[in-house]
C-alpha positions as a printed Julia matrix, in Angstrom:
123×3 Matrix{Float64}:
   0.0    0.0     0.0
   2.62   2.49    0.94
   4.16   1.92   -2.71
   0.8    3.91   -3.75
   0.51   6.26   -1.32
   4.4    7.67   -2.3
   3.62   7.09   -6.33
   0.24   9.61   -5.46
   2.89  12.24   -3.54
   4.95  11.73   -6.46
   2.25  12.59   -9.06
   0.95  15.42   -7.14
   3.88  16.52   -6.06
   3.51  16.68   -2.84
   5.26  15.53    0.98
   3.62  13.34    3.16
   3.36  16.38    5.97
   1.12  18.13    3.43
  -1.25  15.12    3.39
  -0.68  14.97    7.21
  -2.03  18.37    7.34
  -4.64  17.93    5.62
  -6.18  14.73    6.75
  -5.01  14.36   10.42
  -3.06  11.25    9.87
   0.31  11.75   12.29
   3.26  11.69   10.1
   5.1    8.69   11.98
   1.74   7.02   11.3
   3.46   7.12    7.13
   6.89   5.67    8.28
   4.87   2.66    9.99
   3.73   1.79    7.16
   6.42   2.37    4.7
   8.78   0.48    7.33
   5.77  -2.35    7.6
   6.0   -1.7    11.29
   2.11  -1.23   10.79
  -1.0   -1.59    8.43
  -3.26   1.09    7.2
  -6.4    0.74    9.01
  -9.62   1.68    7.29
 -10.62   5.2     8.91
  -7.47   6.33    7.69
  -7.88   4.62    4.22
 -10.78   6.42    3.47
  -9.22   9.41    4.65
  -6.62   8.9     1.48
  -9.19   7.95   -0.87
 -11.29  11.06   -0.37
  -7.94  13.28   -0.07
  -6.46  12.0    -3.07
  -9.84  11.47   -4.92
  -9.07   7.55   -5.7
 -10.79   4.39   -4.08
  -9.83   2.26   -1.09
  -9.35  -0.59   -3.64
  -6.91   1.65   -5.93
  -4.93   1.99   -2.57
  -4.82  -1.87   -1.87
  -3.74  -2.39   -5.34
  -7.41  -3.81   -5.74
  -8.01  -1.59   -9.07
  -6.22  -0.6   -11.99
  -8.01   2.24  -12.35
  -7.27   5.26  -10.18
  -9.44   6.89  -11.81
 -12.81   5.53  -10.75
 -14.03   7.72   -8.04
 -15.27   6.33   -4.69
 -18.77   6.58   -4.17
 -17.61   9.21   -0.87
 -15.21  11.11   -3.09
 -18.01  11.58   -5.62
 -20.97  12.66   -2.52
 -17.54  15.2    -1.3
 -17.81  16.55   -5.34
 -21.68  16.76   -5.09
 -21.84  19.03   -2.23
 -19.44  20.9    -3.45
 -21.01  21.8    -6.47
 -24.38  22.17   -4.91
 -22.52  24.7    -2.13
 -21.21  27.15   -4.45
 -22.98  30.38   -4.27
 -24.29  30.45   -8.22
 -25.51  26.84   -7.33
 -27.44  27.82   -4.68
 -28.58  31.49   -6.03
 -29.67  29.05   -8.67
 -31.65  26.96   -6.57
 -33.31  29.89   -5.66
 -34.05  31.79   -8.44
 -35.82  28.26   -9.94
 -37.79  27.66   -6.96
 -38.94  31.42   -6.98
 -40.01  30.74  -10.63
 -37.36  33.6   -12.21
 -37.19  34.25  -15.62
 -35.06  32.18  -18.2
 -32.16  34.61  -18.53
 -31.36  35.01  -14.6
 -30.89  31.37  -14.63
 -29.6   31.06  -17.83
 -26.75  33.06  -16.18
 -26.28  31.37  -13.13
 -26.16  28.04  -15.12
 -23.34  29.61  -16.93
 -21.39  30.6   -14.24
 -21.57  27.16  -12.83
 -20.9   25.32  -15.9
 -17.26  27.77  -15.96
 -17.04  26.82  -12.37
 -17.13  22.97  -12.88
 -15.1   23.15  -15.74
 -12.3   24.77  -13.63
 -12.32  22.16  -11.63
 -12.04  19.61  -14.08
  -8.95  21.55  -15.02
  -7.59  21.59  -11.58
  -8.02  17.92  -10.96
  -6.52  17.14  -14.36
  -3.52  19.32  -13.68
C-alpha cells in the first residue's frame, strides 16, 4: 500500500506532511507503514481515498483504475457543487419561478465553475 501512497505524492507533487495536514493522519503514522511496522487501518484509508480522490481498492492495489471515483469522493464533489454560491442562487431563483435569462446566467457561471475544476483535478 505504501508503494501507492508515495507514487500519489509523487504525481501530485507533494510531501507526506502536506497530506498529514490535511487529513489528520500523524506523520510517523506514514513511516509505519512504509517500514511495515504497521497496516493502514480503514478510517485512515478512506481518509486517502477522499484526499487524493481515488478508491480504497486503488490503494490496496485492488483496481487498476485510479481513476474511478469512490462513491464518498463523488458525494464530497456533489456538495461541493451544490454549495457554491451560483448553485445555490440558482436553486433559488428556480424555486422562486425567475425568468429564463437570470438562470440562464447562473447556469453559466456554474458550468465555468465545474469546468475549472475539471482543469484543476486534471492538472
Amino acid at each position: 500500500m505504501y508503494e501507492i501512497f508515495a507514487e500519489l505524492l509523487r504525481i501530485k507533487g507533494i510531501r507526506a506532511a502536506t497530506v498529514s495536514k490535511a487529513t489528520g493522519i500523524h506523520p510517523s503514522t506514514f513511516s509505519d507503514w512504509k517500514s511495515g511496522k504497521s497496516r493502514p487501518k480503514q478510517d485512515k484509508l478512506i481518509k486517502l481515498a477522499k484526499y487524493f480522490d481515488v478508491t480504497v481498492d486503488y490503494l490496496l492495489n485492488r483496481e487498476v483504475d485510479r481513476t474511478e471515483k469512490s462513491m464518498a469522493a463523488i458525494e464530497w464533489e456533489i456538495y461541493d457543487i451544490i454549495s457554491t454560491k451560483p448553485m445555490k442562487t440558482l436553486i433559488t431563483a428556480f424555486q422562486a419561478g425567475d425568468d429564463n435569462d437570470k438562470l440562464s446566467e447562473n447556469i453559466e457561471l456554474i458550468m465555468a465553475f465545474h469546468e475549472k475544476r475539471k482543469r484543476n483535478i486534471i492538472n
